[in-house]
ZAMARGU-4260 file (C-alpha; in steps of 0.2 Angstrom, whole numbers, plus 5000, padded with zeros to 4 digits):
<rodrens>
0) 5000/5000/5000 | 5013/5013/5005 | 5022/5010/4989 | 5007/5011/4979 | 5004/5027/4986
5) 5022/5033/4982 | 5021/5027/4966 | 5002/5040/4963 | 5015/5057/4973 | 5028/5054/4960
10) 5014/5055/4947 | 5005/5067/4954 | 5021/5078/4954 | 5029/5074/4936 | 5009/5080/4932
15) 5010/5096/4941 | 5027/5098/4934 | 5020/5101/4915 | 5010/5115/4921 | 5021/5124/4931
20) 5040/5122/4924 | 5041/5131/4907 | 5026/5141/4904 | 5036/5156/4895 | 5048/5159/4884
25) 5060/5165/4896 | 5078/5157/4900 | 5079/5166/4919 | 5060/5162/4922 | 5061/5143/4915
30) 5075/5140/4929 | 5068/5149/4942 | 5052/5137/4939 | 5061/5125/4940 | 5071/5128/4956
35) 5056/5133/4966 | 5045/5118/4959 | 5057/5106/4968 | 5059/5116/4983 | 5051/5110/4998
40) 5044/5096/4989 | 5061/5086/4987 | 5076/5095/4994 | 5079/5110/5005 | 5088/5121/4994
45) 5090/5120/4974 | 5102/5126/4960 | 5100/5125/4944 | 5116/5129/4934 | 5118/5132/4915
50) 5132/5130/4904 | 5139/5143/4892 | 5131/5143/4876 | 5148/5139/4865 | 5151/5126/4878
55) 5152/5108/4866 | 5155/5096/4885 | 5149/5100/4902 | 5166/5092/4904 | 5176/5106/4899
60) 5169/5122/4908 | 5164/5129/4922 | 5143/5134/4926 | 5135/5147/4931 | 5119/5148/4941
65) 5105/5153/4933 | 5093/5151/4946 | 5092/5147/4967 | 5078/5138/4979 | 5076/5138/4998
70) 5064/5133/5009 | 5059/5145/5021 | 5065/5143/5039 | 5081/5133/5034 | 5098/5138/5041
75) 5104/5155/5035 | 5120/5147/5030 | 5112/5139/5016 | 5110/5159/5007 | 5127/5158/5005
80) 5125/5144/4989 | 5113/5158/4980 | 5128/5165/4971 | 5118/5168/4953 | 5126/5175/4939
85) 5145/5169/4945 | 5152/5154/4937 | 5153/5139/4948 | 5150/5120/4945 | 5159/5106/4951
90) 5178/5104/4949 | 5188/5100/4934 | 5193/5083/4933 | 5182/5075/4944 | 5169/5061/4946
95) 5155/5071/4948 | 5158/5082/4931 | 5160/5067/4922 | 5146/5060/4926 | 5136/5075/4923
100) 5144/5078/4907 | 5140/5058/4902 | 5121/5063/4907 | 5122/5051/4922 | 5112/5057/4939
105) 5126/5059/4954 | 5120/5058/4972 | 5131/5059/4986 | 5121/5055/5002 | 5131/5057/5020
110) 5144/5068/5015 | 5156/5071/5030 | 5165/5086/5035 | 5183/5082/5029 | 5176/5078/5010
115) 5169/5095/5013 | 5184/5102/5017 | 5194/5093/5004 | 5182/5104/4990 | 5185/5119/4996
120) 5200/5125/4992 | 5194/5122/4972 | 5174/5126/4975 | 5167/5139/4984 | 5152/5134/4989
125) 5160/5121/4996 | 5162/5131/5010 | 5144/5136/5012 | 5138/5118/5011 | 5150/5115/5026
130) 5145/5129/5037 | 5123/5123/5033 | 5126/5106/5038 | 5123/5099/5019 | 5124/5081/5021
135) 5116/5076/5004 | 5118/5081/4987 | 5109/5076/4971 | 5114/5081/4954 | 5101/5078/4936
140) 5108/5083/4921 | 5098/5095/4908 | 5100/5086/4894 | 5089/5089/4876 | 5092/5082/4858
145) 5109/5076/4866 | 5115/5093/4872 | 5119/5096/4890 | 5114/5112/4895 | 5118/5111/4914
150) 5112/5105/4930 | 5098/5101/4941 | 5107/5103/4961 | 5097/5097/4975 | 5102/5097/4992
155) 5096/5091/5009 | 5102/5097/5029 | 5101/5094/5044 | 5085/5082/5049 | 5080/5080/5031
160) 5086/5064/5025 | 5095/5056/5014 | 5092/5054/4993 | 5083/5039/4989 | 5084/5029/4973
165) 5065/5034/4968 | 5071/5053/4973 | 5085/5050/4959 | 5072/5043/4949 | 5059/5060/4948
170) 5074/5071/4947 | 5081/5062/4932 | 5065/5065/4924 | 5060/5082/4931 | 5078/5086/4923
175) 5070/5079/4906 | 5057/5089/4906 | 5063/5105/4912 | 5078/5103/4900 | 5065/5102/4886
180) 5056/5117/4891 | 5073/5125/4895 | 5079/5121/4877 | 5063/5129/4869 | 5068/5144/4879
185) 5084/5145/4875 | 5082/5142/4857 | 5069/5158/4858 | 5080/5168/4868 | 5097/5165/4851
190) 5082/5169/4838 | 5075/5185/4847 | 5093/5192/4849 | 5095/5191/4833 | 5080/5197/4827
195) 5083/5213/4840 | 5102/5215/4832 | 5097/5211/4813 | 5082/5227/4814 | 5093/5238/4824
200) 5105/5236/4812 | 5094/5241/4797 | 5086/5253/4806 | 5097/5269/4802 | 5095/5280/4819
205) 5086/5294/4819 | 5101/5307/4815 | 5107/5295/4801 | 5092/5295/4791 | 5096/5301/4773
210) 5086/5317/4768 | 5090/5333/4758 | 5093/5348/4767 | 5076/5354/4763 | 5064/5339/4773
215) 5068/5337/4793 | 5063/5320/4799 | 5063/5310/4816 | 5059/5291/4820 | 5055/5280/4832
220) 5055/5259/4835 | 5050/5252/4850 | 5047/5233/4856 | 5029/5226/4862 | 5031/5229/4880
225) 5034/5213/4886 | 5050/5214/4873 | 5047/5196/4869 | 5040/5199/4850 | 5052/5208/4839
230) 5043/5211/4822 | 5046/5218/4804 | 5041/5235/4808 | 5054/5246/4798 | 5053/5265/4794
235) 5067/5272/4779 | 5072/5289/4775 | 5082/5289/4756 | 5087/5306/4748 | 5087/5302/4729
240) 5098/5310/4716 | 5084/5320/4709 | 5082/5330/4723 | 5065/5323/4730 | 5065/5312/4747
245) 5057/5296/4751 | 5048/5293/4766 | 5043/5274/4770 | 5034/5264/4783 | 5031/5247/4784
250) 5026/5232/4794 | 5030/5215/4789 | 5018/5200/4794 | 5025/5189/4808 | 5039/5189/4820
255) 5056/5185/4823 | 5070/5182/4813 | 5060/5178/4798 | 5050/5195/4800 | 5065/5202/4801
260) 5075/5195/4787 | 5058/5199/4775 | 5059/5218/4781 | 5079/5219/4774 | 5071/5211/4759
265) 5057/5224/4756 | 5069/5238/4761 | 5082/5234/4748 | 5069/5232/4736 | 5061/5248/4738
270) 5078/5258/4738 | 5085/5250/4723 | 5067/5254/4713 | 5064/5273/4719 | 5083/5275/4715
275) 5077/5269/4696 | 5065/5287/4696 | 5047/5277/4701 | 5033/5285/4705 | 5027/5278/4724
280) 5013/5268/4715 | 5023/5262/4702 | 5037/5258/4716 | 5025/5246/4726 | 5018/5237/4709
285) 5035/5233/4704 | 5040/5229/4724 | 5022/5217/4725 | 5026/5207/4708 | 5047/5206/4713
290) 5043/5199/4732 | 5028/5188/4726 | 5040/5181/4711 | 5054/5176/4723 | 5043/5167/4734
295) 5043/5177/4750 | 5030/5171/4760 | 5028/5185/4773 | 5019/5201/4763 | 5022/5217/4771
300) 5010/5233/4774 | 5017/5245/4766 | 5014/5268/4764 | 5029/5276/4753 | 5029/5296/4751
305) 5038/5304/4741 | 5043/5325/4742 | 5047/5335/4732 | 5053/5354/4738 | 5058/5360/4721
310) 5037/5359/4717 | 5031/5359/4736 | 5022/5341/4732 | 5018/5326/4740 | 5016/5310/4730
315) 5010/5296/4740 | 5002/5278/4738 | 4996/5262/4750 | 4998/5247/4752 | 4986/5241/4762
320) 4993/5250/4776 | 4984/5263/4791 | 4985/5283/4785 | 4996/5293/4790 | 4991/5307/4800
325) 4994/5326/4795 | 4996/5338/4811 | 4993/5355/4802 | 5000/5371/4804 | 4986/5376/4816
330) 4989/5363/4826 | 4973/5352/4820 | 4977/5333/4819 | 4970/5323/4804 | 4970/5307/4793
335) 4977/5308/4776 | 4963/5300/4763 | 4974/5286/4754 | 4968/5274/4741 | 4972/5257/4749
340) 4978/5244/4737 | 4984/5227/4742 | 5000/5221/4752 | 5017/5219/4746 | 5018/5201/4740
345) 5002/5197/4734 | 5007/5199/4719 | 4990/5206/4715 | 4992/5225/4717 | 4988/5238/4707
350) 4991/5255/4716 | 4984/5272/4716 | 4992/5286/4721 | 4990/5303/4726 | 5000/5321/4722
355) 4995/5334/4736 | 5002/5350/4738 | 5014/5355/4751 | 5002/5360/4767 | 5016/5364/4778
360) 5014/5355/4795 | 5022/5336/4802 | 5016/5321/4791 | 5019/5307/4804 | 5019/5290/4799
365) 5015/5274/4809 | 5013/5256/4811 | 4995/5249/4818 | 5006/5244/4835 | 5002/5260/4841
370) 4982/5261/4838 | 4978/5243/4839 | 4972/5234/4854 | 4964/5218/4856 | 4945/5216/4857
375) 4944/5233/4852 | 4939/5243/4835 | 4954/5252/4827 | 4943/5267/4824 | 4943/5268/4843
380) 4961/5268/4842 | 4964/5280/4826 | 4952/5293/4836 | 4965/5292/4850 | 4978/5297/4840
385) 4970/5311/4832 | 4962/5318/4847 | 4981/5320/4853 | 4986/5340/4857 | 5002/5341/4848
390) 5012/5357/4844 | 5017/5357/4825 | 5030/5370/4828 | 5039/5358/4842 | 5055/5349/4839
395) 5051/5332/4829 | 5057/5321/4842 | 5048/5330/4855 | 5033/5325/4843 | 5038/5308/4841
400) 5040/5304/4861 | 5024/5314/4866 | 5012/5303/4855 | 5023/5286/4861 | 5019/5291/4879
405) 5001/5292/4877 | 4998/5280/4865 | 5012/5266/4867 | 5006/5259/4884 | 4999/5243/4884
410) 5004/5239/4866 | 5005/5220/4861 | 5015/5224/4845 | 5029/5233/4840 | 5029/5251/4836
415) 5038/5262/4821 | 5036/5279/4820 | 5040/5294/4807 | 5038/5311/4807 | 5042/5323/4792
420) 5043/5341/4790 | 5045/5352/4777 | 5060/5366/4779 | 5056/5383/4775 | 5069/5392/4770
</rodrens>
């Protein structure tokens, strides 16, 4: 009977275990999860250590602690192990690394005070596992797809007792499945930094955006606010030979990498065919057909102005993207009428544009991060945006943070903004 009922707390706890160990897309929050989870339930204090990310064996370099368990009312010695961030793992050349890096559960139960002492002049927390009374230490690989990514480490002090093989048993598998979870994590952490570095690196900064002398501009990119979803939101700024300036921006379906890589794609496009003399509708037919030929499956929103100071006129056309938003010279706030044709890469568009004159005034451009909200109509949002009370005569950054301020809270998508006016001389 009392085995039986041991066999339905193990269950019970590798069940709970799927619920509560990996539920973002964190690393620091997967190993967290992971160390309170075991904590009380199966040691009195718990590590879990991760290896570098170029590391090839677990053999061959140090860890560092990611994350760190106690349960409360233990022995105030046992604080001292919470070294997070440090590197610290078990010492080279021994037993216990090479177990760990074969994938091999190590437990070490009734340590004394001299093996103690024989560590500690090569592992620090040696020291501190001494001074708690640690008496039992069990280690469970990470291990996914046959790469180690670190360590489980329980312990146990003073009246706990010792490991047991059924202990050994549901951390070996705890381990499996956190590493899993802990891979998927990692895995999204490698692809959102390079998302992050791919855009910044496209995205000229604002004072490096290429203009004539006669057009000032300003921009803006901002994250979702929980920073996990980096997009294809892209703004561009290109000063052509003939003396007019292109104003573009752009939103790219999807996230990560591949939004990212599909943004580049669309940029470059765009440049090389308003550098060929297009007219902005002509530039996003050519653009739609190019995109859609060479099998990009990510299609882009898309609204591309061009100025020209020599007549004092704005060309401009859509594809399928939100209207920009004019702040006039008095300081009213208003939606441009755009003819809205379909998205880059359909292959389908046929694009209307439209000339305007020169009103004077900020033309600030945007991506639907920063008026949509779920559940809600985008009117409600588009509303929001021009009931702002902006000051056309302001700096354009000033501009550009006043509207993010009021209207970027709470956004579940990315956010790329662009504001352009026209320099009097």
């Amino acid at each position: 009977m009392y085995e039986l009922e041991r066999a339905h707390r193990r269950l019970a706890l590798l069940d709970a275990a799927a619920s509560r160990i990996g539920t973002g897309t964190d690393v620091a929050g997967t190993c967290r999860e992971l160390a309170e989870f075991v904590v009380p339930e199966l040691a009195d204090a718990a590590g879990v250590e991760l290896s570098p990310p170029d590391t090839a064996s677990a053999r061959r370099a140090p860890t560092r602690l990611a994350a760190y368990a106690t349960r409360p009312g233990l022995v105030t010695g046992l604080a001292a192990l919470d070294a997070r961030g440090e590197l610290v793992g078990w010492p080279r050349g021994t037993g216990t690394r090479r177990n760990l890096a074969a994938g091999r559960v190590l437990r070490r139960n009734a340590i004394t005070k001299a093996q103690w002492r024989a560590l500690i002049p090569s592992w620090a927390p040696a020291r501190a596992c001494l001074t708690a009374g640690v008496h039992s230490v069990l280690l469970a690989p990470l291990v996914s797809d046959g790469r180690n990514l670190g360590s489980l480490l329980l312990a146990r002090a003073g009246d706990s007792g010792p490991f047991s093989n059924e202990d050994a048993t549901v951390a070996r598998e705890l381990a499996a499945r956190a590493a899993r979870a802990l891979d998927r994590a990692l895995r999204f952490e490698r692809e959102h930094t390079m998302a992050l570095e791919l855009q910044r690196a496209l995205l000229a900064e604002p004072g490096q955006l290429q203009q004539h002398a006669a057009v000032e501009t300003a921009a803006r990119y901002r994250p979702a606010d929980d920073g996990s979803l980096i997009g294809g939101d892209w703004y561009d700024v290109l000063a052509l030979p003939d003396g007019r300036t292109m104003l573009v921006i752009g939103d790219v379906m999807g996230h990560g990498v591949d939004a990212a890589v599909a943004m580049s794609h669309y940029r470059s496009t765009l440049r090389a065919l308003a550098l060929a003399g297009l007219s902005p509708g002509r530039i996003l037919e050519h653009a739609d057909r190019m995109v859609a030929d060479s099998g990009f499956e990510r299609v882009a929103t898309c609204f591309l102005a061009l100025g020209d100071s020599d007549v004092a006129t704005l060309t401009y056309a859509s594809a399928g993207h939100l209207p920009p938003v004019w702040l006039t010279p008095e300081g009213g706030t208003e939606l441009v009428p755009v003819p809205v044709g379909p998205p880059l890469g359909s292959g389908l568009g046929r694009y209307e544009q439209r000339v305007t004159p020169e009103r004077g005034g900020v033309l600030l451009l945007y991506t639907d991060g920063l008026v949509e909200r779920r559940g809600e109509d985008i009117d409600r949002g588009l509303a929001r945006l021009t009931g702002l009370s902006l000051c056309p005569s302001d700096p354009l950054d000033k501009i550009l943070d006043t509207v993010l301020d009021h209207l970027a809270t709470g956004s579940e998508d990315d956010i790329a903004l662009l504001a352009a006016r026209a320099v009097r001389e």
